[in-house]
PDB file as gemmi writes it, atoms N, CA and C in Angstrom:
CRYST1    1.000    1.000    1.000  90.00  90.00  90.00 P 1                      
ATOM      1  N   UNK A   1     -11.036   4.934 -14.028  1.00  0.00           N  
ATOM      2  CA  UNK A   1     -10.076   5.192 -15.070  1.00  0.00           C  
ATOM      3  C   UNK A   1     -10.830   5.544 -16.346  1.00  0.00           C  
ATOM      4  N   UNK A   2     -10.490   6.681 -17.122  1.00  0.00           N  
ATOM      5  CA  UNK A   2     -11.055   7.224 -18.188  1.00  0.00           C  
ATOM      6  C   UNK A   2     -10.910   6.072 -19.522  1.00  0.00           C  
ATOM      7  N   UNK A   3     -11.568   5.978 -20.147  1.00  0.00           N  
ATOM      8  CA  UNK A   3     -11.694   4.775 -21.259  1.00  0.00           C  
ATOM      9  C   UNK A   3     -10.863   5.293 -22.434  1.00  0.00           C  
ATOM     10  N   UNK A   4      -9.656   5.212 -22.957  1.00  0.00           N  
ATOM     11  CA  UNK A   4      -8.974   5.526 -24.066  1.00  0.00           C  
ATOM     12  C   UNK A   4      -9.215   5.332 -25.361  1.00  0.00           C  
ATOM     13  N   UNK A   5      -9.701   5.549 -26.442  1.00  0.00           N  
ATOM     14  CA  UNK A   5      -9.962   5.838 -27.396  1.00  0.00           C  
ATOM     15  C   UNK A   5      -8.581   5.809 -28.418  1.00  0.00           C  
ATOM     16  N   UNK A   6      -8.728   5.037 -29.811  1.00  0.00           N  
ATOM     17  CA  UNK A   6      -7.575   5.570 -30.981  1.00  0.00           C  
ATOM     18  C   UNK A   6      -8.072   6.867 -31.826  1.00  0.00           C  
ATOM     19  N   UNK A   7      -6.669   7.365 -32.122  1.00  0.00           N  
ATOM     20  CA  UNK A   7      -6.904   8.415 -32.844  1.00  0.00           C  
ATOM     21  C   UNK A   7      -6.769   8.116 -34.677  1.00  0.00           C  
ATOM     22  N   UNK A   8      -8.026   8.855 -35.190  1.00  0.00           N  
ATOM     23  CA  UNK A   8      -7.428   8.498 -36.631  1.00  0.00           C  
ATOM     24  C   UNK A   8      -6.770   9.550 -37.315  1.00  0.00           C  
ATOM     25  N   UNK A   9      -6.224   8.938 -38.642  1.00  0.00           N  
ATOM     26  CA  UNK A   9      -5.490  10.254 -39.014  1.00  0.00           C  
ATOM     27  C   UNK A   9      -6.499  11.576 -38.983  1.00  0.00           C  
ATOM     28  N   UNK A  10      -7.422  11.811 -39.839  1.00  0.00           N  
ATOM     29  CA  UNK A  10      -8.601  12.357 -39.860  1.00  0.00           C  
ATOM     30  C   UNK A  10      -8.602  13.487 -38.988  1.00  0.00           C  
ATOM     31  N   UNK A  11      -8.459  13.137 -37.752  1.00  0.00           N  
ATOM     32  CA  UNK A  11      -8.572  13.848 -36.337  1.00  0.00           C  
ATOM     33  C   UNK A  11      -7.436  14.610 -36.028  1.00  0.00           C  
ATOM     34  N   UNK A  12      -6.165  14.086 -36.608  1.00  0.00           N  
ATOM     35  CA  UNK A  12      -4.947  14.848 -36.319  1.00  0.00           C  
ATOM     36  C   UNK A  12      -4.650  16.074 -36.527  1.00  0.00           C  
ATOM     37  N   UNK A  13      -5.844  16.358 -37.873  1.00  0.00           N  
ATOM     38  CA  UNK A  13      -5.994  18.108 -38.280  1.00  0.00           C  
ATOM     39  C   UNK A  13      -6.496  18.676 -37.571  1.00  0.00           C  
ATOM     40  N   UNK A  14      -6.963  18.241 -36.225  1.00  0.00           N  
ATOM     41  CA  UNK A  14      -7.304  19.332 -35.356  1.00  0.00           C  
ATOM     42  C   UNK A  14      -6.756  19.584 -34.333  1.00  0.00           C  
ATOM     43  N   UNK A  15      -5.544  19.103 -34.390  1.00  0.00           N  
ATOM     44  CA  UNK A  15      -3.899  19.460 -33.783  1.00  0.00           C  
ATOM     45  C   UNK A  15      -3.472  20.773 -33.912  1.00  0.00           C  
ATOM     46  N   UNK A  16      -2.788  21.567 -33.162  1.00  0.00           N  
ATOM     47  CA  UNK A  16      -2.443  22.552 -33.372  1.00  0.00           C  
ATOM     48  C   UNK A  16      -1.353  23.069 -32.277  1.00  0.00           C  
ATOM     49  N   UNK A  17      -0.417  23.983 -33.071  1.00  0.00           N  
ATOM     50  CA  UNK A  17       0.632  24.343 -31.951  1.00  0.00           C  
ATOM     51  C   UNK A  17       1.048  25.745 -32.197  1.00  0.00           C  
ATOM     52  N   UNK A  18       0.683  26.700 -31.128  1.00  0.00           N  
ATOM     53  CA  UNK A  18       1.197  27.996 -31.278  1.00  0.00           C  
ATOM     54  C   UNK A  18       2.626  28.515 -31.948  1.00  0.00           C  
ATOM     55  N   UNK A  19       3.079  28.871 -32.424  1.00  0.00           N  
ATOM     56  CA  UNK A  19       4.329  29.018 -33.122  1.00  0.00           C  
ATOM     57  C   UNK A  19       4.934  30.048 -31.923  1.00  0.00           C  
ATOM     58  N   UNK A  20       4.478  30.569 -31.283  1.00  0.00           N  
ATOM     59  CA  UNK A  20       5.481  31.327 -30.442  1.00  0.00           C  
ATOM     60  C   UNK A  20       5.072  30.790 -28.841  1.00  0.00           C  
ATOM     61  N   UNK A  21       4.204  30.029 -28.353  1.00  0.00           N  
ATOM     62  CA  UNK A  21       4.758  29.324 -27.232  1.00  0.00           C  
ATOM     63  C   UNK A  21       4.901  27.941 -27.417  1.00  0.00           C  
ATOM     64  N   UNK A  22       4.385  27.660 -28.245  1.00  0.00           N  
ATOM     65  CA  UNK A  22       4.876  26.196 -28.001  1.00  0.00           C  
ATOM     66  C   UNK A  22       3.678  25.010 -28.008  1.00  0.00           C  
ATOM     67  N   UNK A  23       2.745  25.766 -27.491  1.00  0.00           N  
ATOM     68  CA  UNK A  23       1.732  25.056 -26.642  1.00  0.00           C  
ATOM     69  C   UNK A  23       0.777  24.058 -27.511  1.00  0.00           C  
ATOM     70  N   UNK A  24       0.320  23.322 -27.043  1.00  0.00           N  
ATOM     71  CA  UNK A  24      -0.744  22.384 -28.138  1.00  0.00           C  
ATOM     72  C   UNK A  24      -2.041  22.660 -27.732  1.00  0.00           C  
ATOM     73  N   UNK A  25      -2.863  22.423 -28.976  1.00  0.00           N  
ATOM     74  CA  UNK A  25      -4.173  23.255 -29.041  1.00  0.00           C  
ATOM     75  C   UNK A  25      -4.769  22.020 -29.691  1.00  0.00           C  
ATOM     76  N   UNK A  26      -5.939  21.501 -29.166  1.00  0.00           N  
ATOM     77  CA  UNK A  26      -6.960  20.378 -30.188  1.00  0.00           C  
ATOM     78  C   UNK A  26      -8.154  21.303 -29.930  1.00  0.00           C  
ATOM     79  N   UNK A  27      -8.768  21.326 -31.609  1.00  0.00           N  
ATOM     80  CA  UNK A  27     -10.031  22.702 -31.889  1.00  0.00           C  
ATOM     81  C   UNK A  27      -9.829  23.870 -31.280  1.00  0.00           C  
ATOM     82  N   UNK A  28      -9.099  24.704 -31.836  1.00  0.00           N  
ATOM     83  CA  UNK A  28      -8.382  25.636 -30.995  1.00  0.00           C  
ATOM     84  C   UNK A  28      -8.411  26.101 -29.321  1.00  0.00           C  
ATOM     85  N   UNK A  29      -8.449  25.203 -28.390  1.00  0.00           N  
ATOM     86  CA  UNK A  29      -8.595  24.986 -27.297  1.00  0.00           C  
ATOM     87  C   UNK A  29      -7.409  24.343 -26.638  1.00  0.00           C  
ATOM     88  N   UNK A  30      -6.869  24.823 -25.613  1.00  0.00           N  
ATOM     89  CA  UNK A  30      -5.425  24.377 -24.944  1.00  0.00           C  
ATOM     90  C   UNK A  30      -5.688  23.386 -24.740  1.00  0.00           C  
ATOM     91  N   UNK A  31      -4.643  22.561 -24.846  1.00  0.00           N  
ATOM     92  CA  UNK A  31      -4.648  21.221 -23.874  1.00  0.00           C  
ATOM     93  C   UNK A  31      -4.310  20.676 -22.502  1.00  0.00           C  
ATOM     94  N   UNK A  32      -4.652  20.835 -21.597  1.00  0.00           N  
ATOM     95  CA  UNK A  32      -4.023  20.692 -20.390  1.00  0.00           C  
ATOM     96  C   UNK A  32      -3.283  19.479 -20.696  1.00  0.00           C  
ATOM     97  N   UNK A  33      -1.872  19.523 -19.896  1.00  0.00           N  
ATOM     98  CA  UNK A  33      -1.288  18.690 -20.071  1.00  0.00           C  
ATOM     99  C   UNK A  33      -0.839  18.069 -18.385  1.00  0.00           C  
ATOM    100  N   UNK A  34      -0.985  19.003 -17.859  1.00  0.00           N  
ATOM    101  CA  UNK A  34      -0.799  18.336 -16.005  1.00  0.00           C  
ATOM    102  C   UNK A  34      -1.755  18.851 -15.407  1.00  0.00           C  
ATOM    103  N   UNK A  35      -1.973  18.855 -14.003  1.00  0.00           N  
ATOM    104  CA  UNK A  35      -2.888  19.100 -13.269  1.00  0.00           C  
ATOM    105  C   UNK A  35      -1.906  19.398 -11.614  1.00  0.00           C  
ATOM    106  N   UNK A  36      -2.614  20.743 -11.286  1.00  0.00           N  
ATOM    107  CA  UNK A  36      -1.688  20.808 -10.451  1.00  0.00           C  
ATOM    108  C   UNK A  36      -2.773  20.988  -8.960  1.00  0.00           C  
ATOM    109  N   UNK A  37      -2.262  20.340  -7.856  1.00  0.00           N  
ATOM    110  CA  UNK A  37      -2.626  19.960  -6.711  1.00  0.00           C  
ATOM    111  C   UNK A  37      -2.694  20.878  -5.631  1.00  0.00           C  
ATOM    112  N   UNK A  38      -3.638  21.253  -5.121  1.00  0.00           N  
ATOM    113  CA  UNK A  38      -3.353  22.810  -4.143  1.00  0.00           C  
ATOM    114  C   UNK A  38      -3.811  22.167  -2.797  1.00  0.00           C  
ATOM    115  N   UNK A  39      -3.500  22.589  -1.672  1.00  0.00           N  
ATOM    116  CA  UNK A  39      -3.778  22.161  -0.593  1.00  0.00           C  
ATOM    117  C   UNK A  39      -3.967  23.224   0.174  1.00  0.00           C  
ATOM    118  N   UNK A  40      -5.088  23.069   1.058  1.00  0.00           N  
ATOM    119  CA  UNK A  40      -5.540  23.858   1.890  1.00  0.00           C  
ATOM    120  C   UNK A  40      -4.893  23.988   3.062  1.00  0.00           C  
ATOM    121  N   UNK A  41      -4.779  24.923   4.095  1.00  0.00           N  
ATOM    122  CA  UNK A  41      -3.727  24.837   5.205  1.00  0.00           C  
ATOM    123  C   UNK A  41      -3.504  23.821   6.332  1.00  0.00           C  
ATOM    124  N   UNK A  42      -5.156  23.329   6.282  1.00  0.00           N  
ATOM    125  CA  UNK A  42      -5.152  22.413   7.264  1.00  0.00           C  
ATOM    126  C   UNK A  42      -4.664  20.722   6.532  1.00  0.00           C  
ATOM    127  N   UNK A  43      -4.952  20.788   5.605  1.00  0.00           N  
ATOM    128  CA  UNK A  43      -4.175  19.599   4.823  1.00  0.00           C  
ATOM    129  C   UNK A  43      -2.552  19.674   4.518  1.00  0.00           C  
ATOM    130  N   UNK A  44      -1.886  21.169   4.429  1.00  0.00           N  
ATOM    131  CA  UNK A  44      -0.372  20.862   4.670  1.00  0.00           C  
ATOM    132  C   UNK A  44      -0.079  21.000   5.988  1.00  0.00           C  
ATOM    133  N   UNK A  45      -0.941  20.923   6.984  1.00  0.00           N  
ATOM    134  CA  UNK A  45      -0.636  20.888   8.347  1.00  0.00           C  
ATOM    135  C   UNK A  45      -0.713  19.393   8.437  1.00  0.00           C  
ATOM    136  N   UNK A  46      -1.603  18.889   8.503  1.00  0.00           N  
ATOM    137  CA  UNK A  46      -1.974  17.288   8.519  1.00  0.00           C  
ATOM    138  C   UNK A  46      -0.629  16.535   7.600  1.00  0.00           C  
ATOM    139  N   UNK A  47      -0.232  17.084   7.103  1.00  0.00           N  
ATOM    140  CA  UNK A  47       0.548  15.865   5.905  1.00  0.00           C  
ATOM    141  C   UNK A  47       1.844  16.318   6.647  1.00  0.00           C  
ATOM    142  N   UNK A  48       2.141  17.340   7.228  1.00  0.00           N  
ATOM    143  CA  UNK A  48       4.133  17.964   7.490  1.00  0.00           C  
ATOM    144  C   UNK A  48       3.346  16.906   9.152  1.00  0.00           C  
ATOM    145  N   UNK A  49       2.543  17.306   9.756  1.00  0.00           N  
ATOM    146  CA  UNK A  49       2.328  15.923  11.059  1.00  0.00           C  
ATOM    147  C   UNK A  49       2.402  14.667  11.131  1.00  0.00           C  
ATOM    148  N   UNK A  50       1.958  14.077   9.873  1.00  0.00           N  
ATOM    149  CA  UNK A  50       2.147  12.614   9.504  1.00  0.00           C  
ATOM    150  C   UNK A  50       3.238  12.211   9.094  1.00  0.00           C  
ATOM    151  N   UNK A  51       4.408  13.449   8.533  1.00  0.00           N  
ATOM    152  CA  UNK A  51       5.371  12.707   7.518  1.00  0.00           C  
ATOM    153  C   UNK A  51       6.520  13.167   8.806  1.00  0.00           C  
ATOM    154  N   UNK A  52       6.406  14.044  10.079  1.00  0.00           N  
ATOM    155  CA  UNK A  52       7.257  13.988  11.223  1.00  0.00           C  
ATOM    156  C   UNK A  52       6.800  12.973  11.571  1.00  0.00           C  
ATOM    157  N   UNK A  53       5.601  12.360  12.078  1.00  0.00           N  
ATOM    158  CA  UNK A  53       5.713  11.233  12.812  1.00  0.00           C  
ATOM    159  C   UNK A  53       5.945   9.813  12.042  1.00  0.00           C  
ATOM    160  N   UNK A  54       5.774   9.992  10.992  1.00  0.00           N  
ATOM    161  CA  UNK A  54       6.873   9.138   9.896  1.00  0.00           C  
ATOM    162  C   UNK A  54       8.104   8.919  10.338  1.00  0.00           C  
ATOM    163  N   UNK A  55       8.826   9.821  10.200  1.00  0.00           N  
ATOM    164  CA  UNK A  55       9.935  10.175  10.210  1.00  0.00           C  
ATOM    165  C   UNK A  55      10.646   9.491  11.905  1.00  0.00           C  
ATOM    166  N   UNK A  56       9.707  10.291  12.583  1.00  0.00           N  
ATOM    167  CA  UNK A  56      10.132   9.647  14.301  1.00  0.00           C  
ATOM    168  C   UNK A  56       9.906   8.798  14.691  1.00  0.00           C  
ATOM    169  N   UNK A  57       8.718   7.730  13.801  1.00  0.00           N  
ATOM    170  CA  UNK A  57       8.757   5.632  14.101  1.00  0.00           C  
ATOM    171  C   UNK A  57       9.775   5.662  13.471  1.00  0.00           C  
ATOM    172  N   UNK A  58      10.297   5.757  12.687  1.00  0.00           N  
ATOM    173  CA  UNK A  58      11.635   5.098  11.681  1.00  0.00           C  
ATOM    174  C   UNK A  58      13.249   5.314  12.278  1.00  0.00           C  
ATOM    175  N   UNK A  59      12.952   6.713  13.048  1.00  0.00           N  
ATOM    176  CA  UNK A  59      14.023   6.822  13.805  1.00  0.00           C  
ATOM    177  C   UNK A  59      14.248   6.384  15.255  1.00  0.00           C  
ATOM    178  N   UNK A  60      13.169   5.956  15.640  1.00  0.00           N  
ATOM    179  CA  UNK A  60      13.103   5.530  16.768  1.00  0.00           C  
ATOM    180  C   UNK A  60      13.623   4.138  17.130  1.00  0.00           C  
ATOM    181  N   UNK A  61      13.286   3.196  16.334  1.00  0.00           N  
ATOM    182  CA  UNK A  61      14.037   1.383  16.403  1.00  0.00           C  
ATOM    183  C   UNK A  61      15.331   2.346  16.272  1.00  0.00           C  
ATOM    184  N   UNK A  62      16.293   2.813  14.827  1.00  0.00           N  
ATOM    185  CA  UNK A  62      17.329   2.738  14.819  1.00  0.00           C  
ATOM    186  C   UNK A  62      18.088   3.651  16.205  1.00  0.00           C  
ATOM    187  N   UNK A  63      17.450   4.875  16.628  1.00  0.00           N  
ATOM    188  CA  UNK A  63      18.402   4.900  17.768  1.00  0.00           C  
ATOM    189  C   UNK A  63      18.301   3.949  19.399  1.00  0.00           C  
ATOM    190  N   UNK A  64      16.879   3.333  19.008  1.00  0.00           N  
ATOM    191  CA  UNK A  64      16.893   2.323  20.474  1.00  0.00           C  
ATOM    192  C   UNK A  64      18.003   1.113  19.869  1.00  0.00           C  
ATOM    193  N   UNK A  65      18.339   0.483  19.118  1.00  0.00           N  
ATOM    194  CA  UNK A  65      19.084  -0.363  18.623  1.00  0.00           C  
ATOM    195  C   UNK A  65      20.679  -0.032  19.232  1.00  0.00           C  
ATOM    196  N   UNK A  66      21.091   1.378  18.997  1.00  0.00           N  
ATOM    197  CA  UNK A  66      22.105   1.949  19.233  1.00  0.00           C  
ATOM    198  C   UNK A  66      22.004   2.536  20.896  1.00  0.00           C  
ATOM    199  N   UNK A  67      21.482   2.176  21.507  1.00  0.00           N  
ATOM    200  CA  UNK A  67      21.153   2.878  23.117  1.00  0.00           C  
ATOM    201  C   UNK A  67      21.525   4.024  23.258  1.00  0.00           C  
ATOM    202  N   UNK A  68      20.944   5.274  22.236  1.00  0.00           N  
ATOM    203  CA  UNK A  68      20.401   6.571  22.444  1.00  0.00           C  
ATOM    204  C   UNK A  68      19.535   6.472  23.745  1.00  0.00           C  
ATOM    205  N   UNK A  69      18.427   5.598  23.452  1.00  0.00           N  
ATOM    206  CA  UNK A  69      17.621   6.167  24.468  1.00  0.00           C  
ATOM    207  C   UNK A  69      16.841   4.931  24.596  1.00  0.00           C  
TER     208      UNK A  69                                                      
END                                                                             
């Protein structure tokens, strides 16, 4: 976990916000504000396999309960 730091006023002047997008800028440099997650094919293959067979333990008690099968 990254160690958090206070801000002083001092520092706040190097705040900044584009007037026509919007965006926030500290030392005129964007700020990322999210981070977005990409997955390679064999990792959304692996995760849609795990979250069916998720899916088919969980359904499986409730239709043996009900004598589906």
């Amino acid at each position: 976990m990254a160690i958090q730091k206070g801000l002083s006023w001092a520092a706040t002047a190097r705040f900044g916000i584009d007037d026509e997008s919007g965006e926030l800028y500290w030392d005129d440099k964007p700020v990322v504000t999210g981070k977005v997650i990409a997955l390679q094919r064999y990792e959304r293959t692996l995760a849609t396999i795990a979250a069916v067979a998720a899916l088919l333990a969980a359904i499986h008690p409730f239709g043996q309960s009900f004598g589906w099968w």
